[in-house]
Chimera marker file (.cmm) of the C-alpha trace (Angstrom):
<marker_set name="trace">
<marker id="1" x="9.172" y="-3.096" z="16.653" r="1" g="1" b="0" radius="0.5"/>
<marker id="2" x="7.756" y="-6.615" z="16.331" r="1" g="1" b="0" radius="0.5"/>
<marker id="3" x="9.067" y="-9.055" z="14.492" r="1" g="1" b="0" radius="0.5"/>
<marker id="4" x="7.595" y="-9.934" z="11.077" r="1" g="1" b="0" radius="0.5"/>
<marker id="5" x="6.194" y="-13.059" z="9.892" r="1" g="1" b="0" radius="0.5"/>
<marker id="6" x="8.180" y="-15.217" z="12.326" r="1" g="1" b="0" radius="0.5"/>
<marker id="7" x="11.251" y="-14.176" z="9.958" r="1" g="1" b="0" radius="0.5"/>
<marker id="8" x="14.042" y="-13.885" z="12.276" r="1" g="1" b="0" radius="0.5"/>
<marker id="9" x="15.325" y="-10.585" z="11.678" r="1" g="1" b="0" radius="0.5"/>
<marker id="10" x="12.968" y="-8.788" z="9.832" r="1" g="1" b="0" radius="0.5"/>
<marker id="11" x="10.923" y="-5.426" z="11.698" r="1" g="1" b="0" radius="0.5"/>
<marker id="12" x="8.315" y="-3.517" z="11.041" r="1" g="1" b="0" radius="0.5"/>
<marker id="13" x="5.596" y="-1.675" z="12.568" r="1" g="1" b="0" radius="0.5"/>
<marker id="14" x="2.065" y="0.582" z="11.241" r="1" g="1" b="0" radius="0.5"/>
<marker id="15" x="1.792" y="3.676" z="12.209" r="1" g="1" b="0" radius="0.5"/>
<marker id="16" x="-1.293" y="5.080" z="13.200" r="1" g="1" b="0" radius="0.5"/>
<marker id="17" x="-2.746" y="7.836" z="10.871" r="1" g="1" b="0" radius="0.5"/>
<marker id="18" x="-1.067" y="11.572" z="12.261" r="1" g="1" b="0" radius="0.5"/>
<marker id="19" x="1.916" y="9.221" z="13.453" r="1" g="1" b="0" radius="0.5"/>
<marker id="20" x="4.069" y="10.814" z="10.623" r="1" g="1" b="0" radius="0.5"/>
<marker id="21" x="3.892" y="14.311" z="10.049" r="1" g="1" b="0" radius="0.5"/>
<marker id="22" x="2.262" y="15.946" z="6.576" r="1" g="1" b="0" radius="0.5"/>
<marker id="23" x="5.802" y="17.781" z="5.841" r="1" g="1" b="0" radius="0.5"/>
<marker id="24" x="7.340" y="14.460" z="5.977" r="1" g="1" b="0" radius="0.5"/>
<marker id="25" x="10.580" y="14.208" z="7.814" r="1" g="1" b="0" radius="0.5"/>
<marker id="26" x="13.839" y="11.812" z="8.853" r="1" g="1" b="0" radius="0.5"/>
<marker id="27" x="13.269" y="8.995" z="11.293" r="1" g="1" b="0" radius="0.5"/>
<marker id="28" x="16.354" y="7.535" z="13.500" r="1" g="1" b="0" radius="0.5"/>
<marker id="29" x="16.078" y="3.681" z="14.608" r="1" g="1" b="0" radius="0.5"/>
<marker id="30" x="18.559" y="2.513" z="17.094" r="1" g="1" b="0" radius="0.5"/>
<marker id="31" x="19.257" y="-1.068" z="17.924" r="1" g="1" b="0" radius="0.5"/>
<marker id="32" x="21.545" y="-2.472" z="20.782" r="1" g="1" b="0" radius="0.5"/>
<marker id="33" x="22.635" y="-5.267" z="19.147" r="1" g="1" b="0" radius="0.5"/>
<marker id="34" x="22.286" y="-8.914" z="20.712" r="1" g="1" b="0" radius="0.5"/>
<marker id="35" x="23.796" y="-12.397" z="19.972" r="1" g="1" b="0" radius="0.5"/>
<marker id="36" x="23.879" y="-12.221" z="16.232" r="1" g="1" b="0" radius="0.5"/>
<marker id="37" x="23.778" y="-8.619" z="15.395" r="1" g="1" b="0" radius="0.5"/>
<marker id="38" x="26.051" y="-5.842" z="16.447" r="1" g="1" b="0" radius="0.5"/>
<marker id="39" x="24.851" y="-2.555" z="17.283" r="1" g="1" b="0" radius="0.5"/>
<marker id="40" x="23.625" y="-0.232" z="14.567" r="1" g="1" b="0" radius="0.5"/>
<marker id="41" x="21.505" y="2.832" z="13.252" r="1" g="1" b="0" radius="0.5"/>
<marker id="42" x="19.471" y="3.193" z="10.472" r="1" g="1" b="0" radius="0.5"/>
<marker id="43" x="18.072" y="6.260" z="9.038" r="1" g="1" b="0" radius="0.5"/>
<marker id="44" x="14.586" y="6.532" z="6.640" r="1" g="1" b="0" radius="0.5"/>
<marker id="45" x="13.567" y="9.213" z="5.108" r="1" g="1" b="0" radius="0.5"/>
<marker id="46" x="10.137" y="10.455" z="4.163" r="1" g="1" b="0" radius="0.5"/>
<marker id="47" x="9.264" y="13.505" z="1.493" r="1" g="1" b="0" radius="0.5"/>
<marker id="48" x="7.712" y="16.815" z="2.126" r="1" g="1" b="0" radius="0.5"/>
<marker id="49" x="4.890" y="16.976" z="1.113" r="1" g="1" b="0" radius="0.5"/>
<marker id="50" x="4.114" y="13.343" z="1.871" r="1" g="1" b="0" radius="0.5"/>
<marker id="51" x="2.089" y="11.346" z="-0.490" r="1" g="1" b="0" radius="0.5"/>
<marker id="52" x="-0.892" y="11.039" z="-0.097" r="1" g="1" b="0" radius="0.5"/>
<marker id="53" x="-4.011" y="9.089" z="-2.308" r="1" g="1" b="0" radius="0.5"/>
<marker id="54" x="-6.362" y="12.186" z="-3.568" r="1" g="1" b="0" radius="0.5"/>
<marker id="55" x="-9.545" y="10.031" z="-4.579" r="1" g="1" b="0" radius="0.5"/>
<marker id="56" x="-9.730" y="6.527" z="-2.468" r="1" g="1" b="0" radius="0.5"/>
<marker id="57" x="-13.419" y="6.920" z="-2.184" r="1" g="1" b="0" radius="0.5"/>
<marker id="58" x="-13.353" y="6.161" z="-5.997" r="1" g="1" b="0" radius="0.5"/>
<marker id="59" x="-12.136" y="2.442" z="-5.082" r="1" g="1" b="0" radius="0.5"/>
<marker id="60" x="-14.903" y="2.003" z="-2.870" r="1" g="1" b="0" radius="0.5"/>
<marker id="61" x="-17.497" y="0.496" z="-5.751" r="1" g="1" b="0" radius="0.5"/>
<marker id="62" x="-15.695" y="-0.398" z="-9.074" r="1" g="1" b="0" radius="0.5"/>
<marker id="63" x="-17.384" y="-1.033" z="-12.321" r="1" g="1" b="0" radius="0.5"/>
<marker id="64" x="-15.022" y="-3.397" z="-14.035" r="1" g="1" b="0" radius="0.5"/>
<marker id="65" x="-16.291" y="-2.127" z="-16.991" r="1" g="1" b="0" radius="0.5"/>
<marker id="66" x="-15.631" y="1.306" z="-16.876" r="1" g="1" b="0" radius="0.5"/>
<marker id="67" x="-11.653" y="1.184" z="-15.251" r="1" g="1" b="0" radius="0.5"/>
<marker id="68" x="-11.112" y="2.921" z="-12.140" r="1" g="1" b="0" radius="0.5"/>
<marker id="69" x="-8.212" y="6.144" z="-12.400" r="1" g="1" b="0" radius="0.5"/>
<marker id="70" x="-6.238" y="6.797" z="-9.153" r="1" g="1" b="0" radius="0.5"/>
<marker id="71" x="-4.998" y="10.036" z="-8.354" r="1" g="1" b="0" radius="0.5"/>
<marker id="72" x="-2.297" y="11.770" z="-5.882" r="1" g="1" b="0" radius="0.5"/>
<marker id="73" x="-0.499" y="14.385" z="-4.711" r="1" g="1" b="0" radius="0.5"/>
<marker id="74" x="3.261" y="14.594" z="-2.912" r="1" g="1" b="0" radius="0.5"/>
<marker id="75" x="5.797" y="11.424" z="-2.821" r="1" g="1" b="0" radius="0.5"/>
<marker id="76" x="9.797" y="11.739" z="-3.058" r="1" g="1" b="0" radius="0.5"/>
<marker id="77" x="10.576" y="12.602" z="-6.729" r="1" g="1" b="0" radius="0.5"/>
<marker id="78" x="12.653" y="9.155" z="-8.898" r="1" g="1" b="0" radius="0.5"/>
<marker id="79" x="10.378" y="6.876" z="-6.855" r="1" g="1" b="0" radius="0.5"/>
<marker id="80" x="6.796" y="4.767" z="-7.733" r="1" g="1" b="0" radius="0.5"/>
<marker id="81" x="3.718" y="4.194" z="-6.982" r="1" g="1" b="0" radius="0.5"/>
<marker id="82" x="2.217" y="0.478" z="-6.331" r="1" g="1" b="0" radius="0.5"/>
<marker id="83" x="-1.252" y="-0.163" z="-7.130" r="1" g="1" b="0" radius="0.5"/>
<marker id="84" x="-2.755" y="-3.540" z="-6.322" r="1" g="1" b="0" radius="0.5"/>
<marker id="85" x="-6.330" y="-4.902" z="-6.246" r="1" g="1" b="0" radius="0.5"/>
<marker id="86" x="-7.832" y="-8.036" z="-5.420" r="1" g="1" b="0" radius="0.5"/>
<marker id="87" x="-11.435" y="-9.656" z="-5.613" r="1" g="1" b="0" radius="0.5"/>
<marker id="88" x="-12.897" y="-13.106" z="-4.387" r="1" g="1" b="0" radius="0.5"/>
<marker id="89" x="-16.268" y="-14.657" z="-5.885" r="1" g="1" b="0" radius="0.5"/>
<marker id="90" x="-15.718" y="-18.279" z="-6.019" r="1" g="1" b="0" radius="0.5"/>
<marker id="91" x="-12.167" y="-17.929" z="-7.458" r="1" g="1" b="0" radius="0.5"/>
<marker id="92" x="-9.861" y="-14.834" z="-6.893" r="1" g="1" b="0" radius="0.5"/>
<marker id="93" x="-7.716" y="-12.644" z="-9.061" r="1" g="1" b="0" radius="0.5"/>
<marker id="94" x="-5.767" y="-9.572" z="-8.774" r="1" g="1" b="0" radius="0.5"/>
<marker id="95" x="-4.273" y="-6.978" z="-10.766" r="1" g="1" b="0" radius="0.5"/>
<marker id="96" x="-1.025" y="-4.952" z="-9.999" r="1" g="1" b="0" radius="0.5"/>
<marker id="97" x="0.209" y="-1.719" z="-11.698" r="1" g="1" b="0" radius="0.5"/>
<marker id="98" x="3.957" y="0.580" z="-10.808" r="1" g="1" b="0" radius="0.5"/>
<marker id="99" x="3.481" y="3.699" z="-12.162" r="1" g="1" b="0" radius="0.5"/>
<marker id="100" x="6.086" y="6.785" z="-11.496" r="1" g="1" b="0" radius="0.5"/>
<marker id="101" x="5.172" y="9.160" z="-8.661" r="1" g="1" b="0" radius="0.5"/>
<marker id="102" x="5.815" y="12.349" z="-10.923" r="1" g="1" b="0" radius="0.5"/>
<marker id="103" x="2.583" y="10.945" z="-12.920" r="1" g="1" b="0" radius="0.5"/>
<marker id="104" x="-0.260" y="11.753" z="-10.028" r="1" g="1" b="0" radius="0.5"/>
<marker id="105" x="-2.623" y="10.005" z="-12.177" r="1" g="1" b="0" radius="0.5"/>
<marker id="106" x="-2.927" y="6.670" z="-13.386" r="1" g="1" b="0" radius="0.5"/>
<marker id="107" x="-5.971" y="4.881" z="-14.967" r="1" g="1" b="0" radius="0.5"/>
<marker id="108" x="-6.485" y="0.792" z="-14.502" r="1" g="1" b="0" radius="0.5"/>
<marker id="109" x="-8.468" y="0.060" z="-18.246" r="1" g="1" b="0" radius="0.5"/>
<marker id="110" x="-11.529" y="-2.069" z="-18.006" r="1" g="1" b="0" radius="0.5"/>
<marker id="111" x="-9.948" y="-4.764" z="-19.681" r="1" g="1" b="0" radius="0.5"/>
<marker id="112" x="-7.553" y="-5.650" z="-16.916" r="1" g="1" b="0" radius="0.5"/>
<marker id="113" x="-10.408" y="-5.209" z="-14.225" r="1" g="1" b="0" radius="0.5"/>
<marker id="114" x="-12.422" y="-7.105" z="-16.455" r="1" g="1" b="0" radius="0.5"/>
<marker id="115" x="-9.904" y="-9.723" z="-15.567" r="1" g="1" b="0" radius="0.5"/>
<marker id="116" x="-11.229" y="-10.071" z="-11.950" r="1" g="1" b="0" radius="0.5"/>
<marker id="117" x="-14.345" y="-11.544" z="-10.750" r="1" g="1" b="0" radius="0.5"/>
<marker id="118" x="-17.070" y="-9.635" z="-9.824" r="1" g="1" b="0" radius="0.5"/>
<marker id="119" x="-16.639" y="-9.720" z="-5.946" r="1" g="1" b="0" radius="0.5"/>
<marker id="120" x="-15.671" y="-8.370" z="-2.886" r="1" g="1" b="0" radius="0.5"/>
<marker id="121" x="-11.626" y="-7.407" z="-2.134" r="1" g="1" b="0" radius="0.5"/>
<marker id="122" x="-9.460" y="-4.353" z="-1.555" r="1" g="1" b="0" radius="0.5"/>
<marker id="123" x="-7.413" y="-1.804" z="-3.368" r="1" g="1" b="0" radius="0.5"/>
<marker id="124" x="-4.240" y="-0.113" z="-2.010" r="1" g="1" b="0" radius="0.5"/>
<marker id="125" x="-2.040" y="2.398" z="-2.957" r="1" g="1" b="0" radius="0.5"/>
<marker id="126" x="1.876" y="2.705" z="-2.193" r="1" g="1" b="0" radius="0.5"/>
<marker id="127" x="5.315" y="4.700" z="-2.125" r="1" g="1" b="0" radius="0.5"/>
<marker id="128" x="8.007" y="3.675" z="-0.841" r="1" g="1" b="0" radius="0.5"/>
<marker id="129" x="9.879" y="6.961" z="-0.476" r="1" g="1" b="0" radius="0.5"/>
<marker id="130" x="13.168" y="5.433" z="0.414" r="1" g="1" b="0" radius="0.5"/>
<marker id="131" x="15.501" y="2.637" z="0.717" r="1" g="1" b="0" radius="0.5"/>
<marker id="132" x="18.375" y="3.089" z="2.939" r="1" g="1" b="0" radius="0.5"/>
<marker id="133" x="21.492" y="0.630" z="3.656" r="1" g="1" b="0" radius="0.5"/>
<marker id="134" x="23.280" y="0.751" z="6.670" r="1" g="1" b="0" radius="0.5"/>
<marker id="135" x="26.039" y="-2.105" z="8.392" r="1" g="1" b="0" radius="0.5"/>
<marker id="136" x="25.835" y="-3.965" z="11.855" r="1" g="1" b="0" radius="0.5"/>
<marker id="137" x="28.429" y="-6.660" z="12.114" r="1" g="1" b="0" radius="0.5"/>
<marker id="138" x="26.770" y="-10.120" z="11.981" r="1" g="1" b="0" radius="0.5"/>
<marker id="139" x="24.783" y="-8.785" z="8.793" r="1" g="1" b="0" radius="0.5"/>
<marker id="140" x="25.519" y="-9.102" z="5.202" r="1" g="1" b="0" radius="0.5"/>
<marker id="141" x="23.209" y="-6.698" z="4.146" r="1" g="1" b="0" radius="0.5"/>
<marker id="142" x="20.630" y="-4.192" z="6.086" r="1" g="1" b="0" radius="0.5"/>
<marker id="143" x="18.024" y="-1.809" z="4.887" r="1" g="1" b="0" radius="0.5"/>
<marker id="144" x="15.103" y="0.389" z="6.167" r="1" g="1" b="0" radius="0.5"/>
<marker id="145" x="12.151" y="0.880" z="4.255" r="1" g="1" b="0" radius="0.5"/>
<marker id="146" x="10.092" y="3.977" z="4.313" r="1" g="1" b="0" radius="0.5"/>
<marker id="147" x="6.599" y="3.547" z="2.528" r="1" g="1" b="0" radius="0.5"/>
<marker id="148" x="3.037" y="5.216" z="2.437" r="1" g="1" b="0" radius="0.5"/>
<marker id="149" x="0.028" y="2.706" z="1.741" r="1" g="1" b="0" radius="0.5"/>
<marker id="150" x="-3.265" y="3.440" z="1.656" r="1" g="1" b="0" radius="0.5"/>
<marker id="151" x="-5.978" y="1.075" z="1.541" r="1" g="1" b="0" radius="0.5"/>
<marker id="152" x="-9.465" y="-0.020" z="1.064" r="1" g="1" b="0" radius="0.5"/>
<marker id="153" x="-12.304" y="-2.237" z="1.027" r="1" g="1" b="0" radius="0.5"/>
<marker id="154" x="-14.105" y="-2.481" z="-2.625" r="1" g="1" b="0" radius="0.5"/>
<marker id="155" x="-16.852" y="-3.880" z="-4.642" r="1" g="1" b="0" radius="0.5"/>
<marker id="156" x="-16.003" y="-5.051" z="-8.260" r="1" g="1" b="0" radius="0.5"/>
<marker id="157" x="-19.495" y="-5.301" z="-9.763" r="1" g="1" b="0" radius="0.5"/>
<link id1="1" id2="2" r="1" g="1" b="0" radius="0.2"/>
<link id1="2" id2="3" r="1" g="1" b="0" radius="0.2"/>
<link id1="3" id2="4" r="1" g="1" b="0" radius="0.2"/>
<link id1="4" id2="5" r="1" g="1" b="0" radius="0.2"/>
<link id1="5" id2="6" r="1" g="1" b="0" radius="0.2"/>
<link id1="6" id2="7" r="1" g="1" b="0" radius="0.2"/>
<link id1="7" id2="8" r="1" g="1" b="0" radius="0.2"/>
<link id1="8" id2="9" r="1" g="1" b="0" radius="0.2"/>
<link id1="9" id2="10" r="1" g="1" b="0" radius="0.2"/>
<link id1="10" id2="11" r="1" g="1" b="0" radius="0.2"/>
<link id1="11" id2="12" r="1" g="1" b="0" radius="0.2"/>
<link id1="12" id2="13" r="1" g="1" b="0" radius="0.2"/>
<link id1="13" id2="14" r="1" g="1" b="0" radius="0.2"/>
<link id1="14" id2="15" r="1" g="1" b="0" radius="0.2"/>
<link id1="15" id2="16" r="1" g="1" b="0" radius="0.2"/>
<link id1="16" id2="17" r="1" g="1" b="0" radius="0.2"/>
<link id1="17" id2="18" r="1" g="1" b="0" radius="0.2"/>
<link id1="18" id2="19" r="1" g="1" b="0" radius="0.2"/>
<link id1="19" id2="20" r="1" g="1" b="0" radius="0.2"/>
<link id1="20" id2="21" r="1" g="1" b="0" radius="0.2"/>
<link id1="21" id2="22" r="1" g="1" b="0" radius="0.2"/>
<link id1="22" id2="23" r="1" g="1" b="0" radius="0.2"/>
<link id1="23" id2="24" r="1" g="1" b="0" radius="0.2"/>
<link id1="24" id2="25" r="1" g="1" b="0" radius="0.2"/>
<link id1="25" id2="26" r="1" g="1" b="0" radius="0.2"/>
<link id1="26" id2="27" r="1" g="1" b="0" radius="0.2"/>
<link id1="27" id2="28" r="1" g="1" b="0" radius="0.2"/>
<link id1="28" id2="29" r="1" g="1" b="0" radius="0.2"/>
<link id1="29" id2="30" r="1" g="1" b="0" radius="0.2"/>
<link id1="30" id2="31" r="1" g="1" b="0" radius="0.2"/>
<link id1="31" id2="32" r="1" g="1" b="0" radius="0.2"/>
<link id1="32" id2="33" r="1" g="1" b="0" radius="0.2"/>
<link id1="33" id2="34" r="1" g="1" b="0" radius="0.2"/>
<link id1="34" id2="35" r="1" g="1" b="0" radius="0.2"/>
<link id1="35" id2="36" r="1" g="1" b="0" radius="0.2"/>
<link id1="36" id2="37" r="1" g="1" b="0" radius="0.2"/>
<link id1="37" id2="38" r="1" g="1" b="0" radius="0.2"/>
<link id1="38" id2="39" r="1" g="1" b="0" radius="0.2"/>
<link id1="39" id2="40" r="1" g="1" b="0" radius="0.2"/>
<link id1="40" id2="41" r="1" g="1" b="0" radius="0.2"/>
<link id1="41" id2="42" r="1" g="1" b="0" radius="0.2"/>
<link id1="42" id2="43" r="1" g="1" b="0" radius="0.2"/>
<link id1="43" id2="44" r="1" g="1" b="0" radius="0.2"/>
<link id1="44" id2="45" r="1" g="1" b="0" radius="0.2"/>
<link id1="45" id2="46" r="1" g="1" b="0" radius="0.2"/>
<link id1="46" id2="47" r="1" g="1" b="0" radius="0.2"/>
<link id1="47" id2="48" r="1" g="1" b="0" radius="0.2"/>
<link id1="48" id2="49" r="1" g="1" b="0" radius="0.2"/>
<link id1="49" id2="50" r="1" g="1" b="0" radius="0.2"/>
<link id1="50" id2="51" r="1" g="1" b="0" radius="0.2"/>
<link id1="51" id2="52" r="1" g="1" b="0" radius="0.2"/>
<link id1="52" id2="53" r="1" g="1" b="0" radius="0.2"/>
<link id1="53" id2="54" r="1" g="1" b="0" radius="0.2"/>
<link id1="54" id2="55" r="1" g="1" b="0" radius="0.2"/>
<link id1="55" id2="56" r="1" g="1" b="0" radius="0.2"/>
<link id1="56" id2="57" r="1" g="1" b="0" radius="0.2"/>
<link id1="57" id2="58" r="1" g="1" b="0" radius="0.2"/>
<link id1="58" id2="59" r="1" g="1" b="0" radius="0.2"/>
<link id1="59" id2="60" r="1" g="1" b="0" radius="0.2"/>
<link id1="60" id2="61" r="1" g="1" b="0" radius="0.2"/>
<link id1="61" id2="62" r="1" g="1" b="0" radius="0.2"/>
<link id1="62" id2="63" r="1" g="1" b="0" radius="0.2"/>
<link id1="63" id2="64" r="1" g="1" b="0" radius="0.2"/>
<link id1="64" id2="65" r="1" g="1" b="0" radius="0.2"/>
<link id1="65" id2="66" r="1" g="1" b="0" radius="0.2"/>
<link id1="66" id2="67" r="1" g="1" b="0" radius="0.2"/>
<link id1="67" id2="68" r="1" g="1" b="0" radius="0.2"/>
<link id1="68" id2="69" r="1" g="1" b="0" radius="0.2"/>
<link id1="69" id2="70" r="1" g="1" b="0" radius="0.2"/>
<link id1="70" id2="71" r="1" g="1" b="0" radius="0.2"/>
<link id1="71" id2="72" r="1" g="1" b="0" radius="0.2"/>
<link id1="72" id2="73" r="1" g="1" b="0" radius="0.2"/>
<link id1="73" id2="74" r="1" g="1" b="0" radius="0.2"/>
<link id1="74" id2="75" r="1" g="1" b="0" radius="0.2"/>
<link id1="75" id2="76" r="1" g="1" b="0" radius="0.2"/>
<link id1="76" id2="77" r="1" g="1" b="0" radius="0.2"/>
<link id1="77" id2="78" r="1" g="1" b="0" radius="0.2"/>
<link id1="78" id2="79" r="1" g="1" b="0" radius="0.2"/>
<link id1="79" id2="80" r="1" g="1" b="0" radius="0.2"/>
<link id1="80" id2="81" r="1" g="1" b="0" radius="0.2"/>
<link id1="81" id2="82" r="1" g="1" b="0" radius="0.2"/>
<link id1="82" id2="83" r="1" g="1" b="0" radius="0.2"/>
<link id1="83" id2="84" r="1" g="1" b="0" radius="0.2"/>
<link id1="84" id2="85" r="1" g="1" b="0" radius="0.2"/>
<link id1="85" id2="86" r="1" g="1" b="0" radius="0.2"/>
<link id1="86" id2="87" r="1" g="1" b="0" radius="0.2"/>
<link id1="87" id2="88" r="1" g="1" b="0" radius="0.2"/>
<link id1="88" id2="89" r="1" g="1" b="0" radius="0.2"/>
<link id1="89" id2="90" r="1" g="1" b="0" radius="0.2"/>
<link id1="90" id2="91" r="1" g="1" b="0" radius="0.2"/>
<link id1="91" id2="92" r="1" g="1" b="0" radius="0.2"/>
<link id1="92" id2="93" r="1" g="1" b="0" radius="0.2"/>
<link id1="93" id2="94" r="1" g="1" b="0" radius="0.2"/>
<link id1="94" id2="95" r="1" g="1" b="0" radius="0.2"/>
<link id1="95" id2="96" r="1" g="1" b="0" radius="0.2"/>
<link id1="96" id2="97" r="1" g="1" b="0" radius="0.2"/>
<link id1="97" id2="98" r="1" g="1" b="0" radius="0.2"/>
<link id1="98" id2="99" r="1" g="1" b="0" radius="0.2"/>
<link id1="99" id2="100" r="1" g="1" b="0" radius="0.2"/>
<link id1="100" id2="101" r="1" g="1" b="0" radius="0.2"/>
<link id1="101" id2="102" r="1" g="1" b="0" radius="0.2"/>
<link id1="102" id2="103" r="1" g="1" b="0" radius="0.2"/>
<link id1="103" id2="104" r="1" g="1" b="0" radius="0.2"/>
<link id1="104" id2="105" r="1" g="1" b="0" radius="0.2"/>
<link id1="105" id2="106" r="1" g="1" b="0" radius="0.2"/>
<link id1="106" id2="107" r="1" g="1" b="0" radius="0.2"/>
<link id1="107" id2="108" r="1" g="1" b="0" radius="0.2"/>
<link id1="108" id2="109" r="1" g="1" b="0" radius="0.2"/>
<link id1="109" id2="110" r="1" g="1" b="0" radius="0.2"/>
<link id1="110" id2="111" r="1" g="1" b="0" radius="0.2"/>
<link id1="111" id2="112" r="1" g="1" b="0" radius="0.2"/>
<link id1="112" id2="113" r="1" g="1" b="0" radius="0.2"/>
<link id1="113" id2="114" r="1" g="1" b="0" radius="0.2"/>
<link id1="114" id2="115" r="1" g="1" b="0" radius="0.2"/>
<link id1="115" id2="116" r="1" g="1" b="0" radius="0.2"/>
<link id1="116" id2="117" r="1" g="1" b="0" radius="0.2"/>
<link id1="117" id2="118" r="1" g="1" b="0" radius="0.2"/>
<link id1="118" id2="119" r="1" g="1" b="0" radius="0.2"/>
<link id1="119" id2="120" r="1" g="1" b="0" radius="0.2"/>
<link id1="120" id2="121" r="1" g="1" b="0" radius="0.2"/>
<link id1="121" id2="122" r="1" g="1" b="0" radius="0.2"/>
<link id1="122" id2="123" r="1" g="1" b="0" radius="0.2"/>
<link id1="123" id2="124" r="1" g="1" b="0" radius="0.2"/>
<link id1="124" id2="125" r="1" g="1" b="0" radius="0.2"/>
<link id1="125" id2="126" r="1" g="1" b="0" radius="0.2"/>
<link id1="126" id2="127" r="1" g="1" b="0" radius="0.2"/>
<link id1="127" id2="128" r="1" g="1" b="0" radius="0.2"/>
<link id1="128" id2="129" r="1" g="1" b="0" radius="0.2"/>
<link id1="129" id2="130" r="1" g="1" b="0" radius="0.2"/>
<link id1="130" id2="131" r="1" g="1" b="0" radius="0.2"/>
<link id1="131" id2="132" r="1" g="1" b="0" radius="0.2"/>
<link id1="132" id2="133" r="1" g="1" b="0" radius="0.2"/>
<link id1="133" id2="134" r="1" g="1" b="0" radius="0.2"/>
<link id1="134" id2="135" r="1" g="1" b="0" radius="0.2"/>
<link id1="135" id2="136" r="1" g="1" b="0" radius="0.2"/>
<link id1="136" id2="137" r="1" g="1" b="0" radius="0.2"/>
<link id1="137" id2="138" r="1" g="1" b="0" radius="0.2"/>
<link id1="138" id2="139" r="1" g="1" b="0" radius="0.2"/>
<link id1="139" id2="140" r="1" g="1" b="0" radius="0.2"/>
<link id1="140" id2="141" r="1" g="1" b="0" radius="0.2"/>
<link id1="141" id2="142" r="1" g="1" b="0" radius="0.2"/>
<link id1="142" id2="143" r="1" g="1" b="0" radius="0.2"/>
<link id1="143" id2="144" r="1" g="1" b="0" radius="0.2"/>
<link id1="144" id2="145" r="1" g="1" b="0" radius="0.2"/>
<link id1="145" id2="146" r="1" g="1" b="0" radius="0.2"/>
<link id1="146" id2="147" r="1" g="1" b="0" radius="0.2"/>
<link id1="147" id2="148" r="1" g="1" b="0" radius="0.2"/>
<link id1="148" id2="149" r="1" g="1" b="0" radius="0.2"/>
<link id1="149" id2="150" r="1" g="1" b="0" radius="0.2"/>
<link id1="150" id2="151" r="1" g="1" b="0" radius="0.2"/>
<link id1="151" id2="152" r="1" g="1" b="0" radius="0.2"/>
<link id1="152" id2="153" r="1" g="1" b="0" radius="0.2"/>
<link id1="153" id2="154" r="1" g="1" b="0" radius="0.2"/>
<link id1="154" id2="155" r="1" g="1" b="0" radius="0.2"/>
<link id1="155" id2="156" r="1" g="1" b="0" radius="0.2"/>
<link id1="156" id2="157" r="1" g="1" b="0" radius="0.2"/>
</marker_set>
C-alpha cells in the first residue's frame, strides 16, 4: 500500500467498487518488516451484510431549507456512521453528524444546512466497521482500520 500523506508509517489504499465482497469478510495484511519495524500481521474485519448508503442520489441537489435524511442498510452492529458535508461560495462551511449504525436513518435539519453557503461541495457517508490492534517490535502502538465511505458531489441551493 502507499504511504499516506508523507507520514512515515501510515498505509492505506481505495479499493475499487466490487473490490470487497457484499457478504463482507476478513482481510489478512502481511508486512516483512524493515529498519524500524519488525515483522507483523494485522487482521480487519468487515460485516456481512456490508453497509451500504440506500439513497445517495438524495445528496445530489440539497435544499438547505428543507434538511436532507440519509438512509442505509448493513454495517457491523456497536459501530457509527459519519456524515460530513461541505460547500464553497465565497467562504466555506461544513457540517458533521455520528449517528449509530443500528439507526439506518438519520435526518440533517435545515437549520444546520442553513449554516452552509449556498454552493457547490460534497457529502459522504462512513463506517468504520472495525479497529484492530496488533504488535511489531519497533512500534508502540499499531492498528488497521476497516471503513466504508461513500461519496458525492452536491449542490446546496
Amino acid at each position: 500500500m502507499p504511504a499516506q500523506l508523507g507520514i512515515k508509517g501510515e498505509y492505506g489504499a481505495i479499493l475499487p467498487s466490487g473490490g470487497i465482497p457484499s457478504t463482507g469478510g476478513m482481510f489478512t495484511f502481511k508486512g516483512t518488516g524493515g529498519a524500524d519495524v519488525g515483522a507483523f500481521t494485522a487482521t480487519a474485519i468487515l460485516s456481512n451484510p456490508l453497509f451500504l448508503w440506500t439513497n445517495q442520489s438524495a445528496a445530489a441537489t440539497v435544499d438547505r431549507t428543507q434538511g436532507i435524511t440519509f438512509t442505509w442498510t448493513g454495517g457491523l452492529a456497536g459501530t457509527y456512521v459519519l456524515i460530513s458535508g461541505t460547500s464553497t461560495s465565497t467562504v466555506t462551511g461544513g457540517y458533521s453528524c455520528r449517528v449509530p449504525v443500528e439507526a439506518g436513518r438519520f435526518t440533517v435539519p435545515s437549520y444546520i444546512l442553513l449554516g452552509l453557503p449556498a454552493g457547490s461541495g460534497g457529502t459522504s457517508v462512513q463506517q468504520q466497521d472495525t479497529v484492530s490492534t496488533f504488535a511489531a517490535t519497533g512500534l508502540d502502538i499499531a492498528g488497521v482500520t476497516a471503513a466504508i465511505e461513500f461519496s458525492v458531489p452536491t449542490t446546496y441551493k
